[in-house]
Phi, psi and omega in degrees: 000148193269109134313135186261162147354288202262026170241288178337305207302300164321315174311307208287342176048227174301007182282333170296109192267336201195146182220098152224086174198143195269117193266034175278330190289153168294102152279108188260358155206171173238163188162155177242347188258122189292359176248023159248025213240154188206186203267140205053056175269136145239139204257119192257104237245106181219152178085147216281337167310335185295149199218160194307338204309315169324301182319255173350316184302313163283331178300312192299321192277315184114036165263154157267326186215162183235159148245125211197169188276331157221218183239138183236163189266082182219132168290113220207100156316130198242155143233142174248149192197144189294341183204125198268310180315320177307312210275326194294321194312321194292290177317283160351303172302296195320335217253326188260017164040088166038068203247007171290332163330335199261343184231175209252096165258138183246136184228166189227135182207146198179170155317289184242164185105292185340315203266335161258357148307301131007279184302320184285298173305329193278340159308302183282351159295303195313301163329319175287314207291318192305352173234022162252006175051042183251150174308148186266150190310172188245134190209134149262102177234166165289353146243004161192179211226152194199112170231025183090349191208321178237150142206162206183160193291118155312119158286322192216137190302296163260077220288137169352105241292340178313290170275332180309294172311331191280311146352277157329303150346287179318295187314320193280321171310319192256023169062053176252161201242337210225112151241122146255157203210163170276142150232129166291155170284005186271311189293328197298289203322323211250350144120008172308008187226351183302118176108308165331127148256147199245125171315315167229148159253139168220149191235117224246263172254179192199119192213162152288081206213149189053065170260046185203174187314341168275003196214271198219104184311326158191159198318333161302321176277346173276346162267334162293314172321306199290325237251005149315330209270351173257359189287007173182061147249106154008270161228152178262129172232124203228152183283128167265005188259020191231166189298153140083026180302019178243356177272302177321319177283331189271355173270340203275355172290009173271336172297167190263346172213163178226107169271091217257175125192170210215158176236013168231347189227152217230359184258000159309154194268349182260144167213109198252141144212173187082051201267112201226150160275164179222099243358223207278014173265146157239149207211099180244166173217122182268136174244127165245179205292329188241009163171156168254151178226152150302146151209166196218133165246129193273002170270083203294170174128057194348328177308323177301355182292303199287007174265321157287005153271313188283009165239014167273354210248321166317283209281329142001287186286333172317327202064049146301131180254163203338307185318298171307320206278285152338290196270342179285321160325300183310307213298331206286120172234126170259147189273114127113343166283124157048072166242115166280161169237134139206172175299177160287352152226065194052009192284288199272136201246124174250158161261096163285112191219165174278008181317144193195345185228184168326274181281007162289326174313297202303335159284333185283314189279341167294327189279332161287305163012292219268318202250009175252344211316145175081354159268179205275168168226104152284123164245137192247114161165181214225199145201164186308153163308161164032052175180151169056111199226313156351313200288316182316254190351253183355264204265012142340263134015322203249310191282355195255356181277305182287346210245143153283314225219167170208098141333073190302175197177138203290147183194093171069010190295342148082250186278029196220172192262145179274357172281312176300280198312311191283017192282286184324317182284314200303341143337292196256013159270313157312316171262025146241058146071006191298139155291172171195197189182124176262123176224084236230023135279099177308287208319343192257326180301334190272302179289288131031265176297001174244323199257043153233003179284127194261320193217194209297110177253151150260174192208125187225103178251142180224163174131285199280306197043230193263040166265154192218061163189169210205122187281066181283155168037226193250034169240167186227094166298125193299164173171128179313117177309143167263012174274339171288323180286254195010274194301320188302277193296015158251328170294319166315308210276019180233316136000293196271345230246325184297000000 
């Protein structure tokens, strides 16, 4: 449907400071990005990078009016409005007319999880659909993006509301029925999700992480965001196994249903015990409100239970049946999580995973522990520039307490020099008396950390898992993934070892 001016405008209501446009003209698209702009755009001015030139650039292009926070000296219809993040959510919903409406949406939030939870569900749909002879589902995650018409390597856990709707779009033009998606507390806070309602919410987890001045000033405001995702969810499926869990159910009581489950409190409506490893399998038995099963993940990593609950209590509440759920569990990979390696002859064993915060470390390294034992553990990995500043303590700390050896390394470091972040880490890896070696060549850090294992090693390269770019300044630079450095340097490394 063609929306005039003056139907935004109405919408936006009092958020609107200032109107010099004539709100009779057709807005025939919205957009932020000026090389998507066409002709009868109205154009939208956001973000702190932004500069007039975009403006002048879409005008040029064929936007007619622009909206923004603030006012620029370009001869332009403007509309001005006090908080531009409120107005795009709003805008946006209006130009794609509610169209998450047309499919069955799941959004997902957490700490930790998200991307293989993400990965689980979208296996056990696919697995149902694939025998209704229906399109296989649509999933927006941090490491790739799949909507019936692009897919491609994720840049952002949660993309801005513009492309996210324009995604969904895809998805409903290509007759997919089921997007599931990650949302961030970034997404809850700054409103990239405002106006969605979500079919199911699962609520995973809750760590200190994305704390600082740039991100969420202290845990409180990073549990009030997550904890937004229930203020337009349907049903709620929530972990009894996380922190501040009795504020989580009373906010997750705004939903119209509640789902719990837990692999520790046993009055959950999901319930996993009997949790054993059976080689690189976890092997469990889930009780739900309507039969018990066995189920097996073919993924290692004990930690994957509460993730493979919370994507048994997601299609649960679907009425997805039992069967899909069985195979879609076994079936399930997620690419660049908890990827094993080794030579040829096992000495040396590598993992790849996206472990990237506190408690994903604190999970990986319990789980190895436990299903690794007696090898020496080398860790390879960095953190990003200008965000989450915790972590460099956290996994300092986590990796030099658990690790012989430890490889700093470049990861996103972005506007910030990656020589200051791995100094900063490399602090607290030292004052847990640990060795180490700063190396801000992933790819040598990586090799590094294989030709130097003399006897049976793990090697934990995190972070990255199977992304194949790397975030310098405000660009994303192609760079060889690190499960391609892996496999290169273990066949080298079984080479030289003959």
């Amino acid at each position: 449907m063609i929306y005039t001016i003056d139907n935004y405008v109405d919408l936006l209501g009092s958020l609107v400071t200032k109107k010099n446009a004539s709100g009779s003209r057709e807005i025939k698209n919205v957009t932020y990005n000026s090389k998507a702009v066409c002709d009868g755009t109205l154009f939208v001015c956001k973000g702190a990078h932004f500069k007039e030139q975009y403006l002048l650039e879409a005008k040029e292009k064929g936007a007619i009016c622009y909206i923004s926070e603030n006012e620029y000296a370009v001869d332009m219809d403007c509309v001005i409005v006090s908080d531009i993040r409120r107005t795009m959510a709003l805008i946006f919903n209006k130009f794609y007319d509610n169209v998450w409406e047309k499919l069955t949406m799941i959004g997902i939030t957490g700490t930790k999880g998200k991307s293989t939870t993400t990965y689980f569900i979208k296996h056990i749909l696919d697995e149902y659909l694939k025998s209704e002879n229906k399109p296989r589902s649509a999933f927006i995650s941090s490491i790739d993006t799949y909507d019936g018409v692009e897919n491609f390597e994720s840049h952002l856990t949660t993309p801005e509301i513009g492309e996210l709707l324009g995604h969904i779009n895809n998805a409903v033009n290509s007759d997919i029925e089921y997007l599931t998606m990650e949302v961030s507390s970034q997404a809850l806070k700054y409103d990239r999700v405002y106006g969605i309602t979500y079919d199911v919410g699962v609520y995973l987890n809750i760590g200190e992480d994305h704390i600082s001045d740039i991100e969420h000033p202290n845990f409180d405001d990073y549990f009030n965001s997550k904890l937004k995702l229930f203020e337009n969810t349907k049903t709620a499926c929530v972990s009894l196994d996380t922190l501040n869990r009795e504020d989580v159910l009373k906010a997750a009581s705004k939903s119209e249903r509640v789902i719990t489950f837990s692999s520790e409190i046993d009055t959950a409506d999901i319930f996993a015990y009997d949790i054993k490893k059976s080689g690189n399998d976890t092997v469990f038995m889930v009780r739900t409100p309507d039969y018990e099963q066995e189920i097996t993940l073919t993924i290692p990593g004990l930690f994957n239970v509460q993730n493979a609950l919370a994507a048994i209590s997601v299609c649960y509440s679907l009425g997805i049946p039992q069967k899909y759920i069985y195979v879609g569990l076994m079936k399930a990979r997620s690419s660049g999580r908890m990827e094993i390696y080794s030579n040829s002859d096992n000495k040396v064993v590598v993992i790849v995973d996206y472990a990237h915060n506190k408690m994903s470390f604190e999970s990986l390294y319990n789980s190895v522990l436990k299903e690794f034992p007696d090898r020496r553990i080398v860790t390879v990995f960095g953190c990003p520039g200008k965000k989450a500043f915790q972590r460099r303590k956290d996994l300092g700390e986590l990796s030099g307490r658990y690790s012989d050896m430890v490889y700093i390394t470049e990861e996103d470091a972005g506007e910030e020099p990656v020589e200051k972040i791995s100094e900063e880490i490399a602090v607290f890896v030292k004052g847990e008396g640990c060795e180490y070696e700063i190396e801000n060549d992933r790819g040598e850090a990586i090799k590094k950390a294989i030709f130097t294992s003399d006897k049976d090693s793990l090697i934990l390269i995190t972070g990255k898992g199977n992304e194949t770019r790397q975030k310098r300044g405000t660009e994303y630079i192609a760079y060889p993934s690190d499960v391609e450095y892996t496999k290169k340097y273990l066949k080298e490394f079984d080479v030289l070892k003959k």
